[in-house]
C-alpha positions as CSV (number, residue, x, y, z in Angstrom):
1,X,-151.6,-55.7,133.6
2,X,-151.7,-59.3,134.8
3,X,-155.1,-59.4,136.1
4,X,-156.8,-57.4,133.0
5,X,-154.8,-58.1,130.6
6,X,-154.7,-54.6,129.1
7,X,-151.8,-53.5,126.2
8,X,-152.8,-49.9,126.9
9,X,-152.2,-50.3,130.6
10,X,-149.0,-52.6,129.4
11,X,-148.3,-49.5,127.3
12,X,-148.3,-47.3,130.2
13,X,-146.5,-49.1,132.1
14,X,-143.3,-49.7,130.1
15,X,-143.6,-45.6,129.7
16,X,-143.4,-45.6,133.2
17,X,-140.6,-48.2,133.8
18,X,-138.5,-46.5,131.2
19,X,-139.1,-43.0,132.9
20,X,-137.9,-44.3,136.2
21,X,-135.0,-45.7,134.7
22,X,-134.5,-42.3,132.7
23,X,-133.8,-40.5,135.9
24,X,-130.3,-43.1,136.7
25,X,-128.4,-41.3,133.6
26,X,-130.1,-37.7,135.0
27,X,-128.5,-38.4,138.7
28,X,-124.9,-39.5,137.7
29,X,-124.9,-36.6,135.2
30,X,-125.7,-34.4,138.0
31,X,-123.3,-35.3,140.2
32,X,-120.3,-35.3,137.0
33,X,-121.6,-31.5,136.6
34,X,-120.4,-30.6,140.0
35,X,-117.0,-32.1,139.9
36,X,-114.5,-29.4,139.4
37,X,-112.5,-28.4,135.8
38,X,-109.5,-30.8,135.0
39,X,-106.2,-30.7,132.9
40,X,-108.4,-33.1,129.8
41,X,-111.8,-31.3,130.7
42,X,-111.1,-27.6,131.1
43,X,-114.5,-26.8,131.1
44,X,-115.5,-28.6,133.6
45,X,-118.1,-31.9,133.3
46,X,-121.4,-30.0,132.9
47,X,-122.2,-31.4,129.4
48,X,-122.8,-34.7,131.1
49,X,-126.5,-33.4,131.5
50,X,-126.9,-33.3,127.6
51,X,-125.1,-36.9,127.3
52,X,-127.7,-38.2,130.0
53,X,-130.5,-36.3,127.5
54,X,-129.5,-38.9,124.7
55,X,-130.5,-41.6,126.9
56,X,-133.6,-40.2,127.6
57,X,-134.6,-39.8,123.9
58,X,-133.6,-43.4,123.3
59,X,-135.6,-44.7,126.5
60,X,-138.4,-42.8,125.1
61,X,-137.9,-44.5,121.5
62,X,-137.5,-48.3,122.5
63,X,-140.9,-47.5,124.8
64,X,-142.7,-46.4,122.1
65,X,-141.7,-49.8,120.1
66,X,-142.7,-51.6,122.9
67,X,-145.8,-49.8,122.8
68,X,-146.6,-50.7,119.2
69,X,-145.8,-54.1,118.8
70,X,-147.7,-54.8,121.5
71,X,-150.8,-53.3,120.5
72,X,-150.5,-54.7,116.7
73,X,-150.6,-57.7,118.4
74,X,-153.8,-56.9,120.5
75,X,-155.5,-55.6,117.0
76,X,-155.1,-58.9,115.6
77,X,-156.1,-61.1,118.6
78,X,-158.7,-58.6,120.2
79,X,-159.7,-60.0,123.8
80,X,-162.1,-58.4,126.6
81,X,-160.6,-56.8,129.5
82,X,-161.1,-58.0,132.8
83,X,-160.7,-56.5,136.3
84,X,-161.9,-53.0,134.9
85,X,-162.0,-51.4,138.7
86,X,-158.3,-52.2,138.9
87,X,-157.5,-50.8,135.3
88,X,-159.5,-47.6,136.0
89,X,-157.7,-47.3,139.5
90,X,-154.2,-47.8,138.2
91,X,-154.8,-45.1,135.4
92,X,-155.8,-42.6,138.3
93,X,-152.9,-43.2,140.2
94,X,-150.4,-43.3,136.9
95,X,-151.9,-39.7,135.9
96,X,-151.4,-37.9,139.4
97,X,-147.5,-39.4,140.2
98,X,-146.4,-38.2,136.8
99,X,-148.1,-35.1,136.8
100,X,-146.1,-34.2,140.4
101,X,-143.0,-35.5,139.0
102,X,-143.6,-33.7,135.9
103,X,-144.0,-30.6,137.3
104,X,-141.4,-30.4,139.7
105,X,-138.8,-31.7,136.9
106,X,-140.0,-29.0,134.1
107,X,-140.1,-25.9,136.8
108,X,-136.7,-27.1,138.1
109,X,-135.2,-27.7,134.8
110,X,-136.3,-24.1,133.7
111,X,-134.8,-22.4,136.9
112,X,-131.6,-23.8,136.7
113,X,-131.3,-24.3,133.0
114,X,-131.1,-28.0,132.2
115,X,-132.7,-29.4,129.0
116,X,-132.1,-32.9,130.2
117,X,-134.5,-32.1,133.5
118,X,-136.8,-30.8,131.4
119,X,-136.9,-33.3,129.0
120,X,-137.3,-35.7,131.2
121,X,-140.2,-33.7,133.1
122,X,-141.9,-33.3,129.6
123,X,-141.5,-37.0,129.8
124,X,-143.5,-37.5,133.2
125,X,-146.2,-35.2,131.9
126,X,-146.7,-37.3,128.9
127,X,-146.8,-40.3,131.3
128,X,-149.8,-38.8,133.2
129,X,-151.7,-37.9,130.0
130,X,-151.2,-41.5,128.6
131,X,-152.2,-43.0,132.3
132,X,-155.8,-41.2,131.5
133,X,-156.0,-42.5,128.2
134,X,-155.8,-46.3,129.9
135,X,-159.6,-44.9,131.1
136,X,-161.1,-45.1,128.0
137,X,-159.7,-47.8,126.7
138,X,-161.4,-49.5,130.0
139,X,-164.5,-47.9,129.5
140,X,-164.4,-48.9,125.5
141,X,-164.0,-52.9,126.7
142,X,-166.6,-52.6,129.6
143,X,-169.2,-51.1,126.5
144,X,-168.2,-53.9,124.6
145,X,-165.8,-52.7,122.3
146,X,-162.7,-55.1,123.0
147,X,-160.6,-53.0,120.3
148,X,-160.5,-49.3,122.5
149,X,-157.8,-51.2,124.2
150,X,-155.1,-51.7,121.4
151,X,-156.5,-48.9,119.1
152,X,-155.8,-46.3,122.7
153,X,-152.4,-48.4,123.4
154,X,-151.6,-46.7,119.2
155,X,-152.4,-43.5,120.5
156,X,-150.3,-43.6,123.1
157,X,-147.3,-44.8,121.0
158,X,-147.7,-42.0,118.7
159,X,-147.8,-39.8,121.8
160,X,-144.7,-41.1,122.8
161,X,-143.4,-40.4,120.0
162,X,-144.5,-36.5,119.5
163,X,-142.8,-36.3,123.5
164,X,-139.6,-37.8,122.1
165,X,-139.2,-35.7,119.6
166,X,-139.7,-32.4,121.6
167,X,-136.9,-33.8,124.0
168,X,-134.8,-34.7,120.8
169,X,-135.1,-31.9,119.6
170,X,-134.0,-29.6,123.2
171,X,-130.8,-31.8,123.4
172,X,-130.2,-31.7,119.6
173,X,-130.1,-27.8,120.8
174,X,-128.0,-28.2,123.4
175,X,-125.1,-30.6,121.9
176,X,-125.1,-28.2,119.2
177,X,-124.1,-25.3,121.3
178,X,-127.8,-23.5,120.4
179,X,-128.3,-20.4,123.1
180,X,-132.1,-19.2,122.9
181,X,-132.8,-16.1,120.9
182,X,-134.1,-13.7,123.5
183,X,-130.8,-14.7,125.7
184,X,-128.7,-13.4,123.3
185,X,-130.7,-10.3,122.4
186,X,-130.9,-9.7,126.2
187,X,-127.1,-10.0,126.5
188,X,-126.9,-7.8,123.3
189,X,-128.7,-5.1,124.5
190,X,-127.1,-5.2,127.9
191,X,-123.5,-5.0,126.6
192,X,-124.4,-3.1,123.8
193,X,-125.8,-0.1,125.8
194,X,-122.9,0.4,128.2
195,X,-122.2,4.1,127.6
196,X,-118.2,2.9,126.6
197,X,-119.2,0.7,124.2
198,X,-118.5,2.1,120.9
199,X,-119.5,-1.3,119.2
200,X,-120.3,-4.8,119.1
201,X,-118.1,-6.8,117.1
202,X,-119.1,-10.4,118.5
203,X,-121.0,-11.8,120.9
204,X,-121.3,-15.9,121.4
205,X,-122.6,-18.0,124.1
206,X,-123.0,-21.7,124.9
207,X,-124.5,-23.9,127.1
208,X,-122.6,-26.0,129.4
209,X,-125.2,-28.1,131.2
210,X,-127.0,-25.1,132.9
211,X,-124.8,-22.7,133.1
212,X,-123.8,-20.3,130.7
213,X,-120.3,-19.5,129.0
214,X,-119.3,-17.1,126.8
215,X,-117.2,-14.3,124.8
216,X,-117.8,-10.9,123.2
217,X,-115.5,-9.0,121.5
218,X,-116.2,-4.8,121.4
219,X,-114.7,-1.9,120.6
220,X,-114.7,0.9,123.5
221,X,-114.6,5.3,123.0
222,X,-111.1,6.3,123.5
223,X,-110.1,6.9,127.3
224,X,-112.1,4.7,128.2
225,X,-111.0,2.7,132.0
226,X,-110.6,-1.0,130.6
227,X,-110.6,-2.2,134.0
228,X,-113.9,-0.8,134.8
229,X,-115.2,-1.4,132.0
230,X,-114.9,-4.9,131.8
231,X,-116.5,-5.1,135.4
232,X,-119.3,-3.0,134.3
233,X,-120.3,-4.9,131.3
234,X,-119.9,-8.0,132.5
235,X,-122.2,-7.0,135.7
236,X,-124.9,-6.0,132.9
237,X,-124.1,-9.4,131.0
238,X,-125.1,-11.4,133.8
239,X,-127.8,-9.0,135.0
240,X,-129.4,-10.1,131.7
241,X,-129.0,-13.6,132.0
242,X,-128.5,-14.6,135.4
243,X,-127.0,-18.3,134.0
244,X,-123.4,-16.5,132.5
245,X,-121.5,-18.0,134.5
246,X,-117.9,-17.2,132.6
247,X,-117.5,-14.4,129.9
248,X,-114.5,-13.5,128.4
249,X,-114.0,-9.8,127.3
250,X,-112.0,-8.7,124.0
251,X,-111.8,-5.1,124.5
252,X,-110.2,-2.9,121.4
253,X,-109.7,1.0,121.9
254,X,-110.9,3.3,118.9
């Protein structure tokens, strides 16, 4: 940025700074999710991860600004790039380190069922796509167009903006104690098709961090073995969504 003076590779760069920084909140809440339940926080600390997501969504915010301001600026005092070679190399380099980072954060995230991780992976990938964008905004300057540099630094902003609110959006989810619909039809089906199960009165489940908790309340055929029962279903419960962690079982006898 010092040698070319670019606000779309300035742009870039605070995304990436603030993505770096994003992953401080991610690691403490990681290590608070594995510290056992206490007396004040029965279930345990795994909603950290969600907490750590708010700081992400506001990193991703107060980049964007930075973003915008800058490149306002750049519209109204439009100068030529210089050092394109550098500008063009640094884009390069941006794109392929987020794109790895991205998609080792987004496939972890989904295996172990963090929102946070993957938020934060979304955010990497957007990183990489904005780094490529810093290309043309080099190649606009070097054809003599000195205002493809703030004009791609607003295009950037506003995709920082569609990225934050995707990861708003999966930890509004979260702190709200939203479960994914084919989750709990999986769960549904599983419980509900155990050959004691008269019927389902209630089924609800949570994330905490990325694990699963929940509790379902049904109503069993007389004689049924309420010990085995409960063994069976919640073997099919977890079978269905291998992230249950905890279910309680509220078993009634017709």
């Amino acid at each position: 940025v010092y040698a070319s003076g670019s606000v779309a590779l300035l742009a870039d760069t605070a995304h990436n700074i603030g993505d770096g920084l994003n992953s401080i909140p991610l690691l403490i809440a990681f290590y608070l999710a594995r510290k056992a339940a206490t007396r004040r926080y029965t279930y345990g600390f795994g909603r950290a991860q969600d907490i750590a997501g708010i700081f992400i969504v506001v990193s991703i915010l107060v980049s964007a600004g930075i973003v915008f301001w800058e490149s306002f600026r750049r519209l109204l005092n439009p100068q030529p790039l210089e050092n394109l070679g550098w500008v063009a190399a640094a884009a390069i380099v941006g794109f392929l380190g987020n794109e790895a980072v991205a998609v080792l954060q987004i496939r972890v995230g989904k295996r172990i069922g963090s929102a946070a991780l993957v938020a934060d992976g979304l955010h990497a990938r957007t990183d990489g796509l904005t780094s490529l964008a810093v290309l043309l905004a080099a190649a606009g300057s070097g054809l003599g167009f000195p205002l493809a540099d703030p004009v791609i630094g607003l295009l950037i902003g506003v995709a920082i903006l569609f990225i934050g609110w995707e990861a708003a959006r999966r930890i509004w989810y979260r702190l709200m104690d939203a479960v994914e619909p084919e989750i709990i039809e999986g769960v549904e089906t599983a419980v509900a098709n155990h050959p004691q199960v008269r019927s389902l009165e209630r089924l609800r489940l949570r994330w905490v961090g990325h694990q699963l908790q929940g509790d379902v309340r049904l109503v069993l055929q007389s004689g049924t073995d309420a010990v085995e029962a409960k063994r069976e279903i919640r073997h099919a419960a977890r079978h269905a969504a291998p992230k249950l962690t905890d279910l309680v079982i509220d078993l009634q006898q017709e």
